[in-house]
N, C-alpha and C positions, 0 to 999 in steps of 0.2 A: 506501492499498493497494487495488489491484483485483481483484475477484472474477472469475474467468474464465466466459466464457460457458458453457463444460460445466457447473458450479456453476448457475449461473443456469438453465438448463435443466431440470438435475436438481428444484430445490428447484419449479420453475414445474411441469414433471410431476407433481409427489406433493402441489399444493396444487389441481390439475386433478381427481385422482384422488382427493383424498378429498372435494373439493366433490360430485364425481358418487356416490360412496358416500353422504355423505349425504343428499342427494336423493332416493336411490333406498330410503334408508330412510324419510326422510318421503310418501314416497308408497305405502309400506307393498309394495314391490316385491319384500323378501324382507323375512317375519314368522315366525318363530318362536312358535307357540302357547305357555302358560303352563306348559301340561300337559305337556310335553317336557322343560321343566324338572324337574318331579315325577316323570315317566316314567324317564330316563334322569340317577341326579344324577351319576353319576360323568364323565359328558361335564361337564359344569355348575362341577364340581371342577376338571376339567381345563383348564376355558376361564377360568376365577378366576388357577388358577396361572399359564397364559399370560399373561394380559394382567399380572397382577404382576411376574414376569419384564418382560415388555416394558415395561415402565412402570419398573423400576430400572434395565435399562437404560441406558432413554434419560434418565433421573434423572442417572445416572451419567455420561454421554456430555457434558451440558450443564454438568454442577459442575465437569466437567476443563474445559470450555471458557469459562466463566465465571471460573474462579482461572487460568489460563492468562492470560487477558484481564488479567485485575487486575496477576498478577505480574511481567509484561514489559514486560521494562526503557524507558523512553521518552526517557533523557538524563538528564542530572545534574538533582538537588533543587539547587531554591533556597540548603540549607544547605552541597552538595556546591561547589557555583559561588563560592559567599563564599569558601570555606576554597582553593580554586583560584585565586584572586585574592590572597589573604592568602598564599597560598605568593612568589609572583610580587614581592608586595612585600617579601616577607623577603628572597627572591633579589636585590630590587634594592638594599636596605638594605646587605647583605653587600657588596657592590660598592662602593658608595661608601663605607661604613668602611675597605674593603683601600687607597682610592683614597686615602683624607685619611692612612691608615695608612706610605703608602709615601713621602708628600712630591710637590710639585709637581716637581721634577727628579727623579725615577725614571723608570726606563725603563716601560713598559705591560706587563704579564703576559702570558703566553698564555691564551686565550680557556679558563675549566673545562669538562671534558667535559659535555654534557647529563647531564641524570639521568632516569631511564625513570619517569614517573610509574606 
């Protein structure tokens, strides 16, 4: 499966954009004194519950994409494939019992309908 280049763009912008964020915090470009914290906590509250929100989230976002991944479907199990072969040979089994069942001078049947696995 291929990712479309809009995908590829978007994810290349937002790993450009937080590179330069954090740069511009390790160069101390925007500092928040300590004392703002102490000064004003209800902003401080509010920035705890943001980022928790935004962190379940994107928690949340990745577990759908993660069991999604896991649970889709990829083709038959190894055990599905046997028992799909062991069908096949039952069908052929049936066949030549009807065959030694009717005698060599019978006429031939008509072909049984498929059956809709």
């Amino acid at each position: 499966m291929r990712t479309s280049r809009l995908v590829l763009l978007a994810w290349s912008v937002l790993i450009v954009l937080l590179v330069v964020v954090e740069l511009a915090e390790l160069t101390h470009l925007f500092t928040l004194p300590v004392e703002s914290v102490l000064g004003d906590p209800l902003a401080f509250v509010l920035a705890l519950v943001f980022t928790t929100v935004v962190a379940l989230v994107g928690a949340i976002f990745i577990g759908i994409y993660i069991s999604a991944r896991i649970l889709s479907p990829s083709g038959f199990t190894p055990f599905e494939e046997e028992m799909l072969r062991m069908r096949t040979d039952l069908r052929d089994v049936k066949a030549a019992v009807e065959e030694m069942r009717r005698g060599p001078n019978a006429p031939p049947p008509a072909a049984p309908p498929e059956e809709e696995p």
